[in-house]
N, C-alpha and C positions, 0 to 999 in steps of 0.2 A: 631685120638687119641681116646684112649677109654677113657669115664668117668661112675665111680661107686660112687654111689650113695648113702651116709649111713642115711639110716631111721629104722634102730632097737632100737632107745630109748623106754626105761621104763616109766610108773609109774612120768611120770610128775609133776607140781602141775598146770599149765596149763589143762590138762586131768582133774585132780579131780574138778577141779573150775569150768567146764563145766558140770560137772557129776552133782556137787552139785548146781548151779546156779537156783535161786528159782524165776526168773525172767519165764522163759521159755521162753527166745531167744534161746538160744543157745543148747536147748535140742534136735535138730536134730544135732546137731554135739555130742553127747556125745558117748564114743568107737572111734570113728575119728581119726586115726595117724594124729599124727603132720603133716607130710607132705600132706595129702589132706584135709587141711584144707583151705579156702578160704582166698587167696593173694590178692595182690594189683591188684585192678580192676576187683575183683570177683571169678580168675582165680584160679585153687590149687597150691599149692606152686609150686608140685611136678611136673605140667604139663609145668612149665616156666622153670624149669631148663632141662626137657627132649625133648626140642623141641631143644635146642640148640645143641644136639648132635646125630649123625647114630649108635653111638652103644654106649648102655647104660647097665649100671647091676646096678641092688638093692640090695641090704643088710641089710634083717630085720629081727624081730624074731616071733619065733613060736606066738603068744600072736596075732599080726598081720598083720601074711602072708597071712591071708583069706583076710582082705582088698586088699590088693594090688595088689593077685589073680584077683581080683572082675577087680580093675582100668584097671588092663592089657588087660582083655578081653575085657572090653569097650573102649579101648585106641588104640586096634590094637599092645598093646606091647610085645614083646615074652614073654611067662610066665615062658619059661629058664631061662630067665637071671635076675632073681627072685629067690637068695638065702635066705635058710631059718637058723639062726643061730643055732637054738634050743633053746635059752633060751625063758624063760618065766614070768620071774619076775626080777629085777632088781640085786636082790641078785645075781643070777645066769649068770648076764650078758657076754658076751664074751670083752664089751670093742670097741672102735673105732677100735684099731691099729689091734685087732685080729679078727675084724668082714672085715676088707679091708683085711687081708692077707689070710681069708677063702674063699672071693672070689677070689681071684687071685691063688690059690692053687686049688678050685676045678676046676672053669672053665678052668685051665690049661692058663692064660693071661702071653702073651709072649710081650710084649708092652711097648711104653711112656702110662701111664696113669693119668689120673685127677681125684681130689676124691675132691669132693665136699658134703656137709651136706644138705641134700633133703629137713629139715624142716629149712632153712634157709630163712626167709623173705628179699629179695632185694630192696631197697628205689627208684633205676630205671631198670626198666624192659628192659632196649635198650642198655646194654656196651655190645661191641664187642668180641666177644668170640674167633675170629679169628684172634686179634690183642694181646690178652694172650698165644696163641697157638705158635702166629710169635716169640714171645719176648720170651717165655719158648726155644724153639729152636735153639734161638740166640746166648744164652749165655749156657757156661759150667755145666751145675748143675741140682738143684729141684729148684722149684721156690715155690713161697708164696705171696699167695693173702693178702693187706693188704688196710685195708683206716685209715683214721683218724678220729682220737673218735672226736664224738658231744659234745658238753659244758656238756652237762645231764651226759654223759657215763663216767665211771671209769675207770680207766684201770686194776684196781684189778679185774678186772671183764672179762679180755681178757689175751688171749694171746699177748703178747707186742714185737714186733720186733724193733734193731735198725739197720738200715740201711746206709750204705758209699752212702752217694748221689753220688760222682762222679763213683763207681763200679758197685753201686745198689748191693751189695753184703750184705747180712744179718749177721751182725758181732755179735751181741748177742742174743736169745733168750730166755723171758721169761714170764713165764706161770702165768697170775693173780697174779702181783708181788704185793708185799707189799708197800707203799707210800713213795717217799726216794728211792728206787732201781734204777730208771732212771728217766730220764726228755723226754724220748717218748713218744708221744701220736700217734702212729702207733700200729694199731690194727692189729692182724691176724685172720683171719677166715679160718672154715673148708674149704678151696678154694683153693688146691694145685695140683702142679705139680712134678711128679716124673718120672724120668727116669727108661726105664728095669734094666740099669743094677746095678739100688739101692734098688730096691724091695725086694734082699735076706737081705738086713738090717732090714727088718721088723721082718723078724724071729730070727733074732738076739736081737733083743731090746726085743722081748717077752719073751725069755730065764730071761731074767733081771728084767724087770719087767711086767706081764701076764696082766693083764687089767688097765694099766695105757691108760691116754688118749695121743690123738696127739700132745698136747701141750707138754706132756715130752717128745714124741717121738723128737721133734723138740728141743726140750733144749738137748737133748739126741745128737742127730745129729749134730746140731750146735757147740752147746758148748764143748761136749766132741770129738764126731767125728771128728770137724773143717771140714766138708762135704763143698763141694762150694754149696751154697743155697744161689738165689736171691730173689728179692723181684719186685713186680709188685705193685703199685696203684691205685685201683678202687676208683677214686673220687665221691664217694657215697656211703651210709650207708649202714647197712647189723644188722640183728635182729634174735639169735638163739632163735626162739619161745616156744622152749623146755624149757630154761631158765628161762623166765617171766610165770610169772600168767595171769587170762582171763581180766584184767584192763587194764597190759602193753601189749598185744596183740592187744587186741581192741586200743588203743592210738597208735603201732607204727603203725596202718594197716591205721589207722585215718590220722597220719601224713604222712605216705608214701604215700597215697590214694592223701590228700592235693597238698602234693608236685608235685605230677605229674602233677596233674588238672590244678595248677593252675600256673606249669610257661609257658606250650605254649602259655597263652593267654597272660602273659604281654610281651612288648617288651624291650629288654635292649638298653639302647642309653648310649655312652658316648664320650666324647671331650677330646680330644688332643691342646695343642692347639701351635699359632708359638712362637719365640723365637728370642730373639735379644741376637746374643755376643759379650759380655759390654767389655770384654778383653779377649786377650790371643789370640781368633781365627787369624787365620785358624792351631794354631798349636798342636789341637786336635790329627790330625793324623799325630804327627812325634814326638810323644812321649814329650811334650809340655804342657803346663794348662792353664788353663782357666776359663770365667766367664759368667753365662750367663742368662739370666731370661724370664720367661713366661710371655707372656702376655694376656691377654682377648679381645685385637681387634681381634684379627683374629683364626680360631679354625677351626679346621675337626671335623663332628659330626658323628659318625654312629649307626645304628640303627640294631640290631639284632633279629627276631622272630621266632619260630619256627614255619616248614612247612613241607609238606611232599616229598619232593624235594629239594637237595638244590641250590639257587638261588642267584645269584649276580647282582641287578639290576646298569643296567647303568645310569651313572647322566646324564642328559638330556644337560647342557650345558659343562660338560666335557668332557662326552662317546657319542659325534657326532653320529646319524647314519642317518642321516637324514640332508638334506641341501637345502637350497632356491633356490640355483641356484649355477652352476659350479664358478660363481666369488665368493660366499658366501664360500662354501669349500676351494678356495685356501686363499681365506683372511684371514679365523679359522684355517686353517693348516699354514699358516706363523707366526701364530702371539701365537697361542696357541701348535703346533707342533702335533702328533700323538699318544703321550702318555697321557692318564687320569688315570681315579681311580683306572677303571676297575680291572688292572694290579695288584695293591696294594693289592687290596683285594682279589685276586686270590695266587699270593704269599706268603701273610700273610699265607692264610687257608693251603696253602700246607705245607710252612714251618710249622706251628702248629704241624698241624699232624706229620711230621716228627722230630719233639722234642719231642713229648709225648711219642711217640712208641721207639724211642732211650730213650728214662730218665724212661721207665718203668712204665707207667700213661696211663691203658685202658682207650679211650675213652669211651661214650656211642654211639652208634648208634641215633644218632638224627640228622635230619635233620634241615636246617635253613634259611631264606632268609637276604641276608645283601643288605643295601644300606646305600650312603656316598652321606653329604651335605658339602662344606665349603666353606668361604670367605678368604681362604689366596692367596694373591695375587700370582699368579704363576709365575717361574724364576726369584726372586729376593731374592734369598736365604734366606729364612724367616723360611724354614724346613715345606713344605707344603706337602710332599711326604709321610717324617716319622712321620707327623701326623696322615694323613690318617693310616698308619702301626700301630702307635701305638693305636689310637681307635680302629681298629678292634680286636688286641688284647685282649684291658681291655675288648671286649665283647666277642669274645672268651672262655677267664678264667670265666668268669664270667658264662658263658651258661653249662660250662663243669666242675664249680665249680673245675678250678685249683686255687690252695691257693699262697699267696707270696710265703710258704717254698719251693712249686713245682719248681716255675719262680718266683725264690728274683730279686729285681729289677735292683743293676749289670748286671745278667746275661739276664734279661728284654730289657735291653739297648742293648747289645750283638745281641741280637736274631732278634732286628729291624734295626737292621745295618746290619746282615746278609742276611735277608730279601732284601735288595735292594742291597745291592753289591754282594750279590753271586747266589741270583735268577736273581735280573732283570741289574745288571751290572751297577750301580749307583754310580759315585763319591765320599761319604763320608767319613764322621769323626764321632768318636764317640759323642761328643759335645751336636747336636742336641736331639739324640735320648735320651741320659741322661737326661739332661733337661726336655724334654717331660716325662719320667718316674718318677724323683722325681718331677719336678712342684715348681715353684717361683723360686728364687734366688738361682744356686748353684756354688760352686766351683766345678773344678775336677783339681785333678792330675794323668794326663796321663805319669809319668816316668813310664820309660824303666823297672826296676827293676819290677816297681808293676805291670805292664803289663805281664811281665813273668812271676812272682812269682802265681799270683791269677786270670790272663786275664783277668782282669780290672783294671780301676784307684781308685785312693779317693776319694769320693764322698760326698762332706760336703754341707747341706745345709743352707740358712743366714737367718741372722734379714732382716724383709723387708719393717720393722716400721720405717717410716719418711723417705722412698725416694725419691729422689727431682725429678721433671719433665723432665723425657726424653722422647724427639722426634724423629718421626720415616718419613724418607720421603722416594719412591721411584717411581721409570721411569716407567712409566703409558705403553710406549712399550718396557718391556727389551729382550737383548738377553737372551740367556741360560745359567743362572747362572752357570755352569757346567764348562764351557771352561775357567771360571776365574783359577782356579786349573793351568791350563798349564803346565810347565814339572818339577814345583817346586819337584814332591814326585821322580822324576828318579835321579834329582839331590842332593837333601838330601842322598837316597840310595847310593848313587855313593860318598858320605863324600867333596861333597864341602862343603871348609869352610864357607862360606858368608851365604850357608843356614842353615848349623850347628848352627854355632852362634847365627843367628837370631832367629831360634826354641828355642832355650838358652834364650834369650832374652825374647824374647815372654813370656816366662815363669815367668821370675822374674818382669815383668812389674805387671803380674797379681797376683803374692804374693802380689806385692807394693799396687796394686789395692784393694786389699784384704783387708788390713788395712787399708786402705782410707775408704773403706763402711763399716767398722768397728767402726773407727775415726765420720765419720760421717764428712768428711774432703774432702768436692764436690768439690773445687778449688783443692784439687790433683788429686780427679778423673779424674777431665775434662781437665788437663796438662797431665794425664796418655793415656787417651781415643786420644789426639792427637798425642801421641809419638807413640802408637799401630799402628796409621795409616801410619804414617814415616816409621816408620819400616816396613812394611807391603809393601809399595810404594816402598822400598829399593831394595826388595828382587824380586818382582812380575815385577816390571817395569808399567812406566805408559801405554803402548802400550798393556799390559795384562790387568791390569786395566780398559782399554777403557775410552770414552770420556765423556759418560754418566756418569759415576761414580764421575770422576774427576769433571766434571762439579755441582755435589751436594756437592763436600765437597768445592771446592773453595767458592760456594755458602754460606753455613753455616757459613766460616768464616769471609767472610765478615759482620758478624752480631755478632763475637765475639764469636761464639759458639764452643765448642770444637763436632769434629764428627769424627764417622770410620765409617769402614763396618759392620755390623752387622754379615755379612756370607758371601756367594762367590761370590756377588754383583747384584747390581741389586736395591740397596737400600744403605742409610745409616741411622746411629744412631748418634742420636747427645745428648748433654747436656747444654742448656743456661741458666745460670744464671740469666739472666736478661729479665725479663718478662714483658718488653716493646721490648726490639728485640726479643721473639719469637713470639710475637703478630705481628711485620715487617718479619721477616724470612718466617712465615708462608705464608703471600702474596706473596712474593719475589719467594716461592717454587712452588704455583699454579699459578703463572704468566708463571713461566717458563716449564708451562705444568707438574709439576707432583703429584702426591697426596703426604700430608702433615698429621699426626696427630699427636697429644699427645698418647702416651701411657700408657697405661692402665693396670698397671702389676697385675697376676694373682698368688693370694696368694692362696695356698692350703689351709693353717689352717683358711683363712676366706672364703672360700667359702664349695661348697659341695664337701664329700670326693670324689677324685679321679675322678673328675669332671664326674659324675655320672648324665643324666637326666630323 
C-alpha cells in the first residue's frame, strides 16, 4: 500500500513561537517544518511515520521543500517522491485535499492508498500498522482512523465521527462540531484509507469546494455521498502539532514522553474472583435465571508487564513440568488432571486479538509477560477457569487501554465464555462469567427473547447490605465438575418436558429468590435454596449427582441448614440460621474430611475498582 504524507502546512503559531521564544531553547528549531521536529523519544515526527512503510511520497510546499530535500538525502529517501506544491505563504495554499490529489495526479498513483498527516505527534509509537492495513481490506469501503478524545480534548476542536459498533460503518461525519451536535467523543485524524477506485472523488469535491480541508471532504462523502466509509480505533492519542502553540507542544511531547516511560515499568495485576449460585443455577444455559455472588475467599490473580517477547509464564504448581518421581506424576495427573492455566491464558490472548481486529481497534505492538496465581479450589465448580480468563482480560484492556465502550461488559461476559467453549471446548453457562464481570451480587435473566434479541441477558446488580452468613463446603478429592452436566442440554434441545419445565421452574424460583434478598426475608431464602436443590436432584438424578455431593447436603441438613449446589458440583452452598449449628456443622464437615468456610462476599462498591492490585 502506498502512503503519502501531507507536510505542506503554513505559517503556524507553533513556527512563530519558536521564532520568537526568548528563552533560547528552542532557537535551533526555528524554520523547522513541523514534521521534523523532535517526537516522542527524541525521534522526528516524520522518521516514525516513514519507517512504517516501502513506498512513501511527500507533499510540501515551496517555503520548505529545501528542508525535506535536506532529510531525504540524509535518510536514504528518494528525493522523487518529494512533491513540491508551489505555494509559499498560507494565503496561497493548495489545501489538504488538493495537495493529496497533486500527488496522486502527477506521480501517476494507480493504487489503495493511506494519507496520513506527517506532523502528526503519536502518544504510542508501537500500534500495528499491519493490522489497519488487514481491517482496511476487510471491509467494503475507505476507512478512518479514529480514537477517543482525552478529558482535556474538545471535540470542537476535531473532526467527530459516529460509528454503528456492530458494522463499524461511519454513519455521520462531523468537522469541529459545535456543543449539542452529538454525544461522540470519537475523534478522527488525518489517518485514512482510501480505495483506487474513489480517488476520482477527489476531483470532484474540488470542483465544489478548492481548498476546503479533509474534514469536509469526509462530511462531503459521508454525509452527502452516503460512500461505505468505516472506521478503525487506535486506542491511543494523536496530537496535530500544527495546531497548538510551543507550550502545548512541549506538554503533549511531555505527556507522551511520560506515558511511555512509565508504563513498561509498572506492572498491572488484577483478580477475578470465584462465585457461588445462590439460585437458579444450572439454568444459565437453557435460557433460565438466576443468582449469584462473588466472593473474596477464593480469586485468580494475574499479573501483566511489559517485555520484549511475549511470555506466558507457567504456575509452578498448576503448569507441572517437573516431578519427584514417576508415582508423584501419576498422583498430580489423577487428582489434578492435565489441564492448568497455561491454556487460559493462551486463549484469552488469542481470542483478544481476534476481537480487536474483528470490532476494528489496532492494537499496539507491544510486547508482554503474563503470569497466574490462585487459590480456587479446582473441580468443584466454583468458576476457577473463567477466572483465570477473566483477569487476564481486565489486564489485557488495560495494557492496550481498551475502554468499557470497546468491550461493555455483556459483551465482556460473551467473550470469556467464548474463550473456553469455543477455544478450549469447555462445559459452560453464561452465569459464571457474568458474575465475575459485574462483581457482588447479581441477577441475570437468560430468556430466550433477550438472548436473541441483544445476545445477552438482563443483568441487574443487588443490595449487598446486611447479608446473612452463608457457608461454603467442598470434597477435598472431587471428580471433574464437568460430567455433573450429563446429557441434560441434548435433552432440553430435543423438548422433553420434565426438562422444559424445570428450566421453567428454575426461573421463577429465582424471581421468588429475588424478592426474598430484597425483603430481606432469610427463612424464604433458605426454603427457596432447598427447593433449588429438589429440583435440581429431580431433573439430574441422584446417580449424576454422585455420592460425594449427596453426602454434603444430607450432611447440612442434618444441622437444619438449608444447602444446594453452588455450580456443577463438587461443593455446596448452604445457609444456617442458627449459629450454634453452624459452629456443629462446621465440625461435622472437617470430620467427614472436607473443607468448610464461612463466606466472605466480595462487594465491588467496597472494595477497590474492578478488583484492581
Amino acid at each position: 500500500m502506498i502512503c503519502i504524507l501531507l507536510v505542506a502546512g503554513h505559517g503556524t503559531v507553533l513556527e512563530a513561537q519558536i521564532k520568537n521564544d526568548e528563552t533560547g531553547l528552542y532557537s535551533h528549531l526555528t524554520g523547522v517544518p513541523k514534521a521534523l521536529l523532535p517526537g516522542v523519544g527524541g525521534r522526528k515526527i516524520l522518521d516514525f511515520w516513514r519507517q512504517l512503510f516501502t513506498e512513501v511520497y511527500l507533499v510540501t510546499n515551496a517555503d520548505k521543500y529545501k528542508y525535506y530535500e535536506r532529510w531525504a538525502t540524509a535518510n536514504d529517501f528518494p528525493v522523487e517522491n518529494i512533491v513540491n506544491d508551489g505555494s509559499t505563504t498560507l494565503e496561497d495554499r493548495l489545501g489538504a485535499v488538493a495537495d493529496l490529489e497533486l500527488v496522486i495526479r502527477s506521480r501517476k498513483l494507480q493504487d489503495d492508498i493511506m494519507v496520513i498527516a506527517g506532523d502528526m505527534l503519536c502518544a504510542d509509537q508501537n500500534f500495528d500498522i499491519a493490522q489497519v492495513i488487514r481491517f482496511f481490506r476487510s471491509e467494503p469501503g475507505e476507512l478512518i482512523i479514529y480514537y477517543e478524545l482525552e478529558e482535556s480534548e474538545k471535540s470542537s476542536s476535531r473532526g467527530i465521527v459516529e460509528v454503528c459498533p456492530d458494522t463499524h460503518r461511519v454513519t455521520r461525519f462531523l468537522e469541529k462540531p459545535q456543543d449539542g451536535l452529538t454525544a461522540s467523543r470519537l475523534a478522527s485524524v488525518v489517518f485514512y484509507c482510501l480505495q483506487r477506485d474513489t480517488l476520482s472523488h477527489l476531483s470532484d469535491f474540488l470542483r465544489l469546494q478548492p481548498q476546503a480541508s479533509f474534514g469536509r471532504f469526509w462530511e462531503w462523502l459521508v454525509n452527502e455521498k452516503q460512500l461505505d466509509v468505516f472506521g478503525m480505533k487506535l486506542p491511543t492519542g494523536f496530537q496535530l502539532i500544527g495546531q497548538v502553540g510551543l507550550s502545548d507542544y512541549t506538554k503533549w511531547l511531555t505527556h507522551y514522553s511520560t506515558k511511555q516511560q512509565n508504563n513498561p515499568a509498572k506492572p498491572i495485576t488484577y483478580r477475578s474472583f470465584a462465585r457461588v449460585g445462590l439460585m437458579g443455577n444450572p439454568s444459565d444455559g437453557f435460557n433460565g435465571k438466576t443468582i449469584a455472588m462473588s466472593i473474596s475467599n477464593f480469586w485468580a490473580e494475574v499479573t501483566l508487564v511489559e517485555s520484549q517477547t511475549l511470555v506466558l509464564v507457567p504456575h509452578p504448581l498448576n503448569d507441572p513440568t517437573e516431578f519427584g518421581s514417576l508415582q508423584d506424576l501419576f498422583c498430580i495427573s489423577r487428582k489434578e488432571g492435565y489441564l492448568g492455566g497455561l491454556r487460559l491464558l493462551q486463549a484469552t490472548c488469542k481470542k483478544f486479538y481476534q476481537f480487536c481486529s474483528k470490532q476494528g481497534i489496532a492494537l499496539t505492538k507491544q510486547n508482554f509477560t503474563l503470569k497466574y496465581d490462585t487459590n480456587i479450589p479446582r473441580q468443584v465448580g466454583l468458576a476457577g477457569s473463567s477466572a483465570i480468563v477473566s483477569a487476564t482480560l481486565k489486564c489485557l484492556m488495560k495494557f492496550y487501554n481498551i475502554t468499557d465502550n470497546d468491550l461493555p461488559k455483556p459483551i465482556r461476559a460473551n467473550f470469556i465464555l467464548n474463550v473456553e467453549t469455543d477455544e478450549l471446548f469447555i462445559t459452560a453457562g453464561l452465569q459464571d462469567r457474568v458474575v465475575q464481570v459485574y462483581e457482588g451480587l447479581v441477577y441475570m435473566d437468560f430468556s430466550k427473547n433477550l438472548m436473541a434479541e441483544q445476545g445477552y441477558g438482563n443483568y441487574v446488580s443487588m443490595d449487598m447490605s446486611g447479608l446473612p452468613h452463608f457457608w461454603l463446603a467442598y470434597l477435598s478429592d472431587p471428580s471433574d465438575s464437568g460430567r455433573i452436566h450429563s446429557n441434560i442440554r441434548q435433552r432440553w434441545l430435543s423438548g422433553e418436558p420434565l426438562v422444559v419445565e424445570a428450566m421453567k421452574s428454575f426461573a421463577e424460583l429465582t424471581d421468588q429468590a429475588r424478592l426474598a434478598l430484597q425483603d430481606r426475608d432469610w427463612r424464604r431464602l433458605a426454603q427457596l435454596m432447598d427447593q433449588n436443590f429438589e429440583l435440581r436432584r429431580s431433573v439430574y438424578t441422584d446417580d449424576c449427582l454422585g455420592p460425594g455431593n449427596l453426602k454434603m447436603v444430607q450432611l447440612a441438613r442434618q444441622f437444619g441448614s438449608a444447602v444446594k449446589l453452588p455450580g456443577s458440583g463438587g461443593a455446596v452452598v448452604g445457609l444456617c440460621l442458627d449459629e450454634e449449628k453452624l459452629v456443629e456443622m462446621r465440625q461435622a464437615f472437617q470430620e467427614a474430611g472436607c473443607v468448610f468456610c464461612v463466606i466472605a462476599p466480595y462487594n465491588p462498591s467496597a472494595s477497590t475498582v474492578g478488583g484492581q492490585h
